[in-house]
DOKOLDREN-892478 format. One line per 10 residues: number of its first residue (from 1); their letters; for each residue x, y, z of C-alpha. Coordinates in Angstrom, 1 decimal, padded with zeros to 4 digits, always signed. Layout:
<sites>
NUM) a) X,Y,Z ~ ...
</sites>
This chain:
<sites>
1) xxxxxxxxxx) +035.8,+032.7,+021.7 ~ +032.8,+030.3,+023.3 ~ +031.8,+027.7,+020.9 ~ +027.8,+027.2,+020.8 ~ +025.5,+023.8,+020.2 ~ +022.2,+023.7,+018.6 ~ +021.4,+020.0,+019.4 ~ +018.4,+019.5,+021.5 ~ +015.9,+016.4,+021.8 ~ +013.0,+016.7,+020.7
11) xxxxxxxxxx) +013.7,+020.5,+019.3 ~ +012.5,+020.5,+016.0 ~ +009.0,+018.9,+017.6 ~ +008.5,+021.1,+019.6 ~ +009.3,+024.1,+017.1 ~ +006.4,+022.1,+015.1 ~ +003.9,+023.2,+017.5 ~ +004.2,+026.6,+016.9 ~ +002.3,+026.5,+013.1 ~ +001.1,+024.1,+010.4
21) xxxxxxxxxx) +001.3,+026.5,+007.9 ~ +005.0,+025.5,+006.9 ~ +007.3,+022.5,+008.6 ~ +007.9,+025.2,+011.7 ~ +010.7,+022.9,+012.8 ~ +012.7,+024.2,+009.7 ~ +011.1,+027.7,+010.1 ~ +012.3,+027.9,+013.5 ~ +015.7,+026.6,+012.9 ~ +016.4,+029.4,+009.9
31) xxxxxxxxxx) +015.7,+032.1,+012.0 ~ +018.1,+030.1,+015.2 ~ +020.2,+029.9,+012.2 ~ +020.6,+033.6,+011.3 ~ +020.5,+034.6,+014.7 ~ +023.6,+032.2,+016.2 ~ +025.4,+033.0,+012.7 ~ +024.8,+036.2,+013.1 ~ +026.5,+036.6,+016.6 ~ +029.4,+033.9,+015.5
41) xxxxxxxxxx) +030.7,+036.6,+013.0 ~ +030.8,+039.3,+015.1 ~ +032.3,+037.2,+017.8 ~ +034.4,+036.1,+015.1 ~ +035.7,+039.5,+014.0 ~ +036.3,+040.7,+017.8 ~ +038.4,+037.7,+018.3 ~ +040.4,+038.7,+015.0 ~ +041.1,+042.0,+016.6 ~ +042.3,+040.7,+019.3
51) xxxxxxxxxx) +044.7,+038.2,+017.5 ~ +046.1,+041.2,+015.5 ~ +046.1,+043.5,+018.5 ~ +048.3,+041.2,+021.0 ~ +051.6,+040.5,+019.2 ~ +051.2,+044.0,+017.4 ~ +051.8,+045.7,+020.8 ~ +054.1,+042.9,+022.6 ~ +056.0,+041.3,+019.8 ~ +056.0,+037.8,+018.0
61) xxxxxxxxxx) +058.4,+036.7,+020.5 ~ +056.2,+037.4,+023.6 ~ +053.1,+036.5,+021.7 ~ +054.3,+033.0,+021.5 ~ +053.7,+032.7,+025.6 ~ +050.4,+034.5,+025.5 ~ +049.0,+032.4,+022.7 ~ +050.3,+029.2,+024.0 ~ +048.2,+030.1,+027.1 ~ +044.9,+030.9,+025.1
71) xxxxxxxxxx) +045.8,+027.6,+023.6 ~ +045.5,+026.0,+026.7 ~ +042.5,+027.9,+027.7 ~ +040.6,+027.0,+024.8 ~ +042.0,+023.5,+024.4 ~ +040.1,+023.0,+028.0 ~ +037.5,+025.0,+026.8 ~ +037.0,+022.5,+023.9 ~ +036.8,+019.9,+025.9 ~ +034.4,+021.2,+028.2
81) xxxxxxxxxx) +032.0,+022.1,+025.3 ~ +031.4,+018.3,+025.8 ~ +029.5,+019.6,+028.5 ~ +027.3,+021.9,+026.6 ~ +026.2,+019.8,+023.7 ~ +024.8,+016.8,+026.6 ~ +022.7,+019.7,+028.4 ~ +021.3,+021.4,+024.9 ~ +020.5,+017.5,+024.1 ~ +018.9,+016.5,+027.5
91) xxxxxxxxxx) +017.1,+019.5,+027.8 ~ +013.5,+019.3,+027.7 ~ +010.7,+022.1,+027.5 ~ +008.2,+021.4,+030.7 ~ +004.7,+022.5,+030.0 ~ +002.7,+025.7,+031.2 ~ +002.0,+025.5,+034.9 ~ +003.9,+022.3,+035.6 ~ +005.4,+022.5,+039.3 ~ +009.0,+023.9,+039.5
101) xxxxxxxxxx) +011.5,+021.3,+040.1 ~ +015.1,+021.3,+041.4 ~ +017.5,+022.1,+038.5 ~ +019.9,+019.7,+037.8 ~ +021.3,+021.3,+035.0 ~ +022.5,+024.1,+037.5 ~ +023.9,+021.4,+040.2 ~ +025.5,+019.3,+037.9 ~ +027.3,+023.0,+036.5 ~ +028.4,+023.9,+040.0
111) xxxxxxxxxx) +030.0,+020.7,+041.1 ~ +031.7,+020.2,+037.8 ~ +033.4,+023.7,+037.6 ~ +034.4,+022.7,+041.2 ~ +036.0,+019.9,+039.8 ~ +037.8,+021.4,+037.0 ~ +039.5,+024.1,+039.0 ~ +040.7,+021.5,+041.5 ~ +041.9,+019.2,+038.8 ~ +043.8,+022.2,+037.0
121) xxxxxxxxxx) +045.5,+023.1,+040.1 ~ +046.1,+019.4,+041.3 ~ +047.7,+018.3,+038.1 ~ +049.4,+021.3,+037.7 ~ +053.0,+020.6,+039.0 ~ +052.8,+017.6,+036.4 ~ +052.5,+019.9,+033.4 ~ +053.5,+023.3,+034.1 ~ +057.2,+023.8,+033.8 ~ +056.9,+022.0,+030.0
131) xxxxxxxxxx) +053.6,+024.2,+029.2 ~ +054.2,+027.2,+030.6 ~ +058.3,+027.6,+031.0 ~ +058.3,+031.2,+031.5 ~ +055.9,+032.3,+033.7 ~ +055.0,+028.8,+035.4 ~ +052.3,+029.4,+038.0 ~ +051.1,+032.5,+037.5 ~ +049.2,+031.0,+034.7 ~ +047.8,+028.3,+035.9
141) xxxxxxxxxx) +045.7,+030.5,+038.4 ~ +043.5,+032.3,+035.3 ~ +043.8,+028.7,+033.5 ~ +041.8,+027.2,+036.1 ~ +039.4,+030.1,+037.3 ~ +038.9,+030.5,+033.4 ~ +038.0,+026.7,+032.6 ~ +035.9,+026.4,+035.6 ~ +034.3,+029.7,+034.9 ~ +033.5,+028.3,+031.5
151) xxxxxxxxxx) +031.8,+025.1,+032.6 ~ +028.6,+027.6,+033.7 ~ +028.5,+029.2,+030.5 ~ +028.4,+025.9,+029.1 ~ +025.4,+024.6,+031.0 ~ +023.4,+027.6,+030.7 ~ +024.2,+028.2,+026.9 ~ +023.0,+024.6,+026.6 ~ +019.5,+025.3,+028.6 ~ +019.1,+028.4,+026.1
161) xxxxxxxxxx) +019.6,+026.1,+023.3 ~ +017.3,+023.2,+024.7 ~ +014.2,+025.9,+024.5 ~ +015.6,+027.7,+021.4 ~ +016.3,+030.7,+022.9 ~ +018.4,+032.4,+020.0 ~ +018.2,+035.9,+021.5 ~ +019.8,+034.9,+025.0 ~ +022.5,+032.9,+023.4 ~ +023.1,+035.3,+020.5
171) xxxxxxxxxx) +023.5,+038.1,+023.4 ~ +025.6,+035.6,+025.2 ~ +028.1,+035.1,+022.5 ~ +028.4,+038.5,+021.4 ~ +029.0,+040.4,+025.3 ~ +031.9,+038.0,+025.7 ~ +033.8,+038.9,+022.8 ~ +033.1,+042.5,+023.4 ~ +034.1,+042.3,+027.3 ~ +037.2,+040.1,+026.0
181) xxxxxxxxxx) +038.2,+042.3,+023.4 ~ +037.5,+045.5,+026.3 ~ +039.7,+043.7,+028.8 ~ +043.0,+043.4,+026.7 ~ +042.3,+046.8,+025.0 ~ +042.4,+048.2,+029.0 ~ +045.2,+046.0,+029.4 ~ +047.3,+046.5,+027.0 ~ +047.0,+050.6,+027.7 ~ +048.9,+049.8,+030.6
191) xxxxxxxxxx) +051.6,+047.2,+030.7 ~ +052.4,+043.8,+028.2 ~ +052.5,+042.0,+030.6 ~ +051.5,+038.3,+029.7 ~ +049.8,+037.6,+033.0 ~ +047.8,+040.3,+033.0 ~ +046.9,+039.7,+029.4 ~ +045.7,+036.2,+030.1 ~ +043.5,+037.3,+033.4 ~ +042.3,+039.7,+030.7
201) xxxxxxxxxx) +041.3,+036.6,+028.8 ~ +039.4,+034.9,+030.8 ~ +037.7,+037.3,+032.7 ~ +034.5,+037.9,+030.5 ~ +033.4,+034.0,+031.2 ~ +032.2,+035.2,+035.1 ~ +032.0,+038.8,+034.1 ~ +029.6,+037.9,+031.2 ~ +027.3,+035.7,+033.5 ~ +026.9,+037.8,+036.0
211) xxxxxxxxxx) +025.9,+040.8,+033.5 ~ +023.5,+038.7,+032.2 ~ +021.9,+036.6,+034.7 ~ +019.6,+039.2,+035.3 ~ +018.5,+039.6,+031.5 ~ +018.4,+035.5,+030.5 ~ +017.2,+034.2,+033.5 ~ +013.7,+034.5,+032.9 ~ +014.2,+032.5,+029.4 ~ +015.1,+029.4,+031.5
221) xxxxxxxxxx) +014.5,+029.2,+035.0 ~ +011.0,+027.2,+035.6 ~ +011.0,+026.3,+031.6 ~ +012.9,+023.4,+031.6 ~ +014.5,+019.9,+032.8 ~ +017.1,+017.8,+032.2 ~ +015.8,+014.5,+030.6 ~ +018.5,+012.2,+032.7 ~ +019.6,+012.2,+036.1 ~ +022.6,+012.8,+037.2
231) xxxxxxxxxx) +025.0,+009.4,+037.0 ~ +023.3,+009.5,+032.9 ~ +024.2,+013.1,+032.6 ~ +027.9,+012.3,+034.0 ~ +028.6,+009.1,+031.7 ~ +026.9,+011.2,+028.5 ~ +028.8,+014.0,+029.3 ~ +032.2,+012.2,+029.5 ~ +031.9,+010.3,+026.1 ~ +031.0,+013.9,+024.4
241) xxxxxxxxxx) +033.7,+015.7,+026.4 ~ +036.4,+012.7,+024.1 ~ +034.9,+013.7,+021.2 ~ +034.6,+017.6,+021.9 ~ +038.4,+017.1,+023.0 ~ +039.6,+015.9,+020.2 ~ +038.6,+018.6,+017.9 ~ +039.7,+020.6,+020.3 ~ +043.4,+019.4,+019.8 ~ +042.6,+019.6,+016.1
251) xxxxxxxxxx) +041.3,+023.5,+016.3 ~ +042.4,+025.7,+019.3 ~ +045.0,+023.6,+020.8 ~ +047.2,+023.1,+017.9 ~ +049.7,+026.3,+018.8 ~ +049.8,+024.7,+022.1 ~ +051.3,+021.4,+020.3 ~ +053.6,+023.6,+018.1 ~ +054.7,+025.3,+021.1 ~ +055.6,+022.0,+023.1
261) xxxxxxxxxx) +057.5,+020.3,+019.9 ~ +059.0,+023.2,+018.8 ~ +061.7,+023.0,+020.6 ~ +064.9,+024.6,+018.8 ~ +062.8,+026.5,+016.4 ~ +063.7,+030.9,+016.4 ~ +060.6,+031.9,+019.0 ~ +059.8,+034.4,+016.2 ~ +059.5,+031.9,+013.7 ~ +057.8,+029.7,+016.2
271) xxxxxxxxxx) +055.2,+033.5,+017.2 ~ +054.7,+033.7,+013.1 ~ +053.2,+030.3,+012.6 ~ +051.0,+030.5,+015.8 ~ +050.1,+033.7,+014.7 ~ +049.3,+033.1,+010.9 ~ +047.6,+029.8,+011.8 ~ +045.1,+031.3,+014.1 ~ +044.1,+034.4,+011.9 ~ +044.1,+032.2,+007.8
281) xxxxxxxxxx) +042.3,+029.0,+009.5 ~ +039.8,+030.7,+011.5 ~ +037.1,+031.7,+009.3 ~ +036.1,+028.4,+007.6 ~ +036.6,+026.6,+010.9 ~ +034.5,+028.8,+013.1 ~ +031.6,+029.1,+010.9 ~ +031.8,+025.2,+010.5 ~ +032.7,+024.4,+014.1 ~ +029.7,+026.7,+015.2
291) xxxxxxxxxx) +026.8,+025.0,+012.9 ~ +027.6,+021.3,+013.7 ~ +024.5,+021.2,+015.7 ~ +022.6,+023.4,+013.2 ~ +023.3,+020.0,+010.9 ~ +022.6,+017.5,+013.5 ~ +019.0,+018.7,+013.3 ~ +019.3,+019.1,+009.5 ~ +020.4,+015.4,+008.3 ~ +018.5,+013.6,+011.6
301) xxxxxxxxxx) +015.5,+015.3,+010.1 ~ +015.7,+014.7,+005.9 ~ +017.5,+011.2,+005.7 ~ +015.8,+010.7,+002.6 ~ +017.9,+013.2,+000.6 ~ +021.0,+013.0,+003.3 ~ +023.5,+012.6,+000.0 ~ +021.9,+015.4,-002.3 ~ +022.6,+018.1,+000.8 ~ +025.4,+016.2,+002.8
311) xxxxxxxxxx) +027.3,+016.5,-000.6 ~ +026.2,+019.9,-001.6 ~ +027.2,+021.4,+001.4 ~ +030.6,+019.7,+001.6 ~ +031.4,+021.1,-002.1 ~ +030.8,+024.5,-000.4 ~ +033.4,+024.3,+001.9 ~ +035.9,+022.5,-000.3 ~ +035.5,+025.6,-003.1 ~ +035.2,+027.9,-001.0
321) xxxxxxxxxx) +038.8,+026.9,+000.7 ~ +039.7,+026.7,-002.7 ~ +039.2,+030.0,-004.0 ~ +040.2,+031.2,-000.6 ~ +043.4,+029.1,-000.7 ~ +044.2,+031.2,-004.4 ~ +043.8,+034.7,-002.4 ~ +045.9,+033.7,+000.6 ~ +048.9,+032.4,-002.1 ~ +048.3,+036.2,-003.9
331) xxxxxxxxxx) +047.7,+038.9,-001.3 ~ +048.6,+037.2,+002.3 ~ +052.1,+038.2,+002.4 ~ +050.8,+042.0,+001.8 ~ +048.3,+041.7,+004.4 ~ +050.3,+040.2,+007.0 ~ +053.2,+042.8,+006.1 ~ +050.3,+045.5,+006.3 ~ +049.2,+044.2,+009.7 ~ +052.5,+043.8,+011.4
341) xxxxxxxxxx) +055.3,+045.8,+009.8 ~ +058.5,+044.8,+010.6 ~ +058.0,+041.8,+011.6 ~ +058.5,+038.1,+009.7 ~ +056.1,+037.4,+006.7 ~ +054.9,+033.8,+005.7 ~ +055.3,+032.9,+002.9 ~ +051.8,+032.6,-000.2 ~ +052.2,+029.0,-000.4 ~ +052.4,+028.4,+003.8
351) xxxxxxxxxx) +048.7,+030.7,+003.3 ~ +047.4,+028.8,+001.1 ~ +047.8,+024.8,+002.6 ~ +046.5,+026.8,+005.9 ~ +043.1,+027.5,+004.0 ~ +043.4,+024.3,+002.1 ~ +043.6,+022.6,+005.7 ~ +040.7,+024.5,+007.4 ~ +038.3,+023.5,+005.0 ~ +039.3,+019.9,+005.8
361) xxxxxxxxxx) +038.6,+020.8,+009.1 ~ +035.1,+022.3,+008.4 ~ +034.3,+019.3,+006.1 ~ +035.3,+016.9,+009.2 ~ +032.6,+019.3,+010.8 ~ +030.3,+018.6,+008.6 ~ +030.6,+014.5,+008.4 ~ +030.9,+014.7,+011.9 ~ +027.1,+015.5,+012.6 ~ +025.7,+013.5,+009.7
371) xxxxxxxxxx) +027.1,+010.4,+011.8 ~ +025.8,+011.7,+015.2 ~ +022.1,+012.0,+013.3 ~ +022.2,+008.6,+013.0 ~ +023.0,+008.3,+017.0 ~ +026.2,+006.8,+016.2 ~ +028.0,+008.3,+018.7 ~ +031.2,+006.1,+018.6 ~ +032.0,+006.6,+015.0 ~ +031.3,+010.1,+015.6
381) xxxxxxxxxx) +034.3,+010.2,+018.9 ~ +036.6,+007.7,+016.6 ~ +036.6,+010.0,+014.0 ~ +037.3,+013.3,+015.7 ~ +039.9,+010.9,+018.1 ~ +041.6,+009.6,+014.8 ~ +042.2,+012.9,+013.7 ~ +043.8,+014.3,+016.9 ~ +045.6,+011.1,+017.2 ~ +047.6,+011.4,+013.9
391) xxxxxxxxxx) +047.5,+015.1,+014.3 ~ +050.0,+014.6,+017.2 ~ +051.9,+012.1,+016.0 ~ +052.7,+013.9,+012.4 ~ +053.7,+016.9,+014.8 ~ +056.2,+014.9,+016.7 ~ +057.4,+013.3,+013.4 ~ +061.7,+014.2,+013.6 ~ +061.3,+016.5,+010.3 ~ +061.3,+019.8,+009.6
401) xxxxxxxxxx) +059.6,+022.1,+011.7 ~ +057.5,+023.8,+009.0 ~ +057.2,+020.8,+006.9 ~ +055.3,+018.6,+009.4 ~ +053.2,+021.7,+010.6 ~ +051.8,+021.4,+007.1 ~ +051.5,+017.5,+006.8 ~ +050.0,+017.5,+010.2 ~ +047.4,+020.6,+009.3 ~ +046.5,+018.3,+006.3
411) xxxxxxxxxx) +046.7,+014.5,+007.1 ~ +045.2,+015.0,+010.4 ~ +041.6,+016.0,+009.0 ~ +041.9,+013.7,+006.1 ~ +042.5,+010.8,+009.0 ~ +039.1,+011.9,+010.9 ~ +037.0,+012.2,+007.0 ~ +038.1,+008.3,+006.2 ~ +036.6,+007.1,+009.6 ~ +033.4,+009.2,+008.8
421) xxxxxxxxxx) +033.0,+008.4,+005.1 ~ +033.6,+005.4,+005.3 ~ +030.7,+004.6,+008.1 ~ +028.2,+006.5,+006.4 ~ +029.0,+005.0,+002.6 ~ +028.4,+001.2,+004.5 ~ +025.6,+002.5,+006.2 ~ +023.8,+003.5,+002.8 ~ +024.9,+000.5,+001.3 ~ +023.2,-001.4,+004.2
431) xxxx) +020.1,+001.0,+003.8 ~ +019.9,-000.2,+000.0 ~ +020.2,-004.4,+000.7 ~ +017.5,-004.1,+003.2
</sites>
């Protein structure tokens, strides 16, 4: 599933314009607010079909290639939203009948999607026989048209979100899934094959563009500019892609690290826990991951009360994973032996620490943009680079395979929370002296 940004300079100013009646900023932002949310849970529930639908046709065993692969996909992917949170930021609105001007949004898109599908295939003999052991090349072809394919959707998803255009984006997010979850339907009618499943996989990035082109174009071409030029838009772009990286690792690429240090482990056992990570942790983490912006604007714009609704909102998603955790102990052996019959069950308790470590991950989410809306943007990389850092390492730890999945679900997160907390507590208390 694409991940979406609602950062933009000068947004909420220039939502302002539109009426006095009410701060329009905040107006403008609820309705962005429904509208993205609103597209991230259907995309959200497609993408949960198509979890359940792979390894209920091809096996646990085989599923453990295919999601190692989307892994990697969206581990890239991750990255590359690093991309798409500098262009929604640099975007600016140009006025009514200003003269058209030379998009560098759009040139600084094509040569960097250039780049990433050389680099993919020039690195590849590096890294391929260790990721992908089984099939090798043949997946590093979709990898790299997939990634590259991605960086476009990036830059024009952040143009959309520099002029608040919710529609577009909404649109955007919501014919992806559907094409994705089409492709492996179509797919899997035919053969299980895991090569075909991936090209299935990353097909809808190009498909969904050039579907749409036709329909979103008018919302951006000749309404805005980037506020930088290009050598500014390529160092911004690299210090976000860290950050963007590193949750990455923390979020979509973690089967990928299970499936490089789980060497030894049964491949079923090794399928289950991809399997039961992706579906328990996603909810809390997507909702989370997809509103960081959303609370960029929220806390940059109401520092006065940042503590009242910074810790409100992180209470949320600590009860809510809670309450969610106490459901997963009770019923998620049921469901998962509803889902899949005949296949391995985890165990309540394993469900549980899963939902107990994604809202960890959504409060990271959260602390995460209350340091960026105070433009500290190296805290911001530390903490997310702190948190894949011991995330790794815990995972490489010579224990028990389950048992340091679960330390590393938990400690990782925790690590990322400390780095944040602890800036914004000194920064209050620096606030208060002066």
């Amino acid at each position: 599933m694409i991940c979406y940004s609602l950062t933009g300079v000068g947004l909420v100013d220039r939502m302002k314009l539109v009426t006095e009646v009410m701060p329009a900023g905040r107006r403008a932002l609820l309705s962005g607010l429904t509208i993205i949310l609103t597209a991230t849970i259907v995309s959200g529930v497609v993408s949960y079909v198509v979890t359940w639908l792979v390894p209920r046709h091809i096996g646990f065993a085989d599923y453990t290639i295919f999601a190692v692969f989307w892994a990697s996909l969206y581990l890239v992917v991750g990255a590359l939203f690093g991309v798409q949170q500098e262009v929604t930021r640099g975007t600016t609105l140009l006025e009514t009948g200003a003269p058209r001007q030379i998009s560098r949004a759009r040139n600084f898109g094509a040569v960097a999607a250039l780049i990433v599908f050389a680099s993919i295939v020039a690195t590849a003999e590096l890294w391929v026989h260790a990721v992908f052991p089984v099939e090798g090349w043949n997946l590093v072809w979709p990898l790299a048209v997939g990634t590259a394919s991605y960086v476009l959707v990036a830059v024009l998803a952040g143009s959309l979100y520099g002029v608040a255009a919710w529609k577009p984006l909404a649109l955007m997010m919501t014919t992806d899934a559907g094409l994705r979850l089409a492709a492996i339907a179509a797919t899997l009618a035919f053969t299980s094959n895991v090569v075909a499943l991936a090209w299935a996989a990353v097909a809808p990035f190009p498909v969904a563009l050039a579907v749409l082109w036709p329909l979103i174009r008018r919302s951006i071409v000749g309404r805005s500019q980037l506020d930088v030029g290009y050598r500014a838009l390529t160092w911004n772009v690299a210090r976000t892609i860290v950050a963007a990286a590193s949750a990455g690792i923390m979020v979509s690429g973690f089967p990928l690290l299970l499936g490089l240090l789980s060497r030894g482990a049964p491949k079923a056992v090794v399928g289950l826990y991809i399997l039961t990570i992706t579906l328990v942790r996603a909810p809390l983490i997507i909702i989370s991951m997809s509103l960081q912006s959303y609370f960029v604007v929220t806390f940059r714009d109401e520092l006065h009360g940042f503590w009242k609704r910074f810790l409100a909102i992180e209470a949320l998603v600590i009860a809510s994973g809670i309450v969610l955790a106490g459901v997963g102990w009770l019923l998620g052996p049921f469901v998962f032996g509803f889902l899949f019959p005949g296949q391995l069950r985890p165990e309540g308790w394993f469900i549980a620490v899963l939902v107990l470590s994604s809202a960890l991950v959504g409060a990271l989410a959260i602390s995460a943009p209350a340091v960026l809306a105070r433009s500290q943007h190296f805290v911001y990389s530390a903490g997310w680079v702190a948190s894949a850092v011991v995330t790794i390492a815990v995972v490489a730890l010579p224990l028990d395979f389950g048992l340091r999945t679960v330390l590393a679900l938990v400690i990782g997160p925790v690590a990322g929370l400390i780095v944040h907390g602890t800036y914004l507590i000194r920064a209050t208390t620096r606030s208060a002296i002066q």
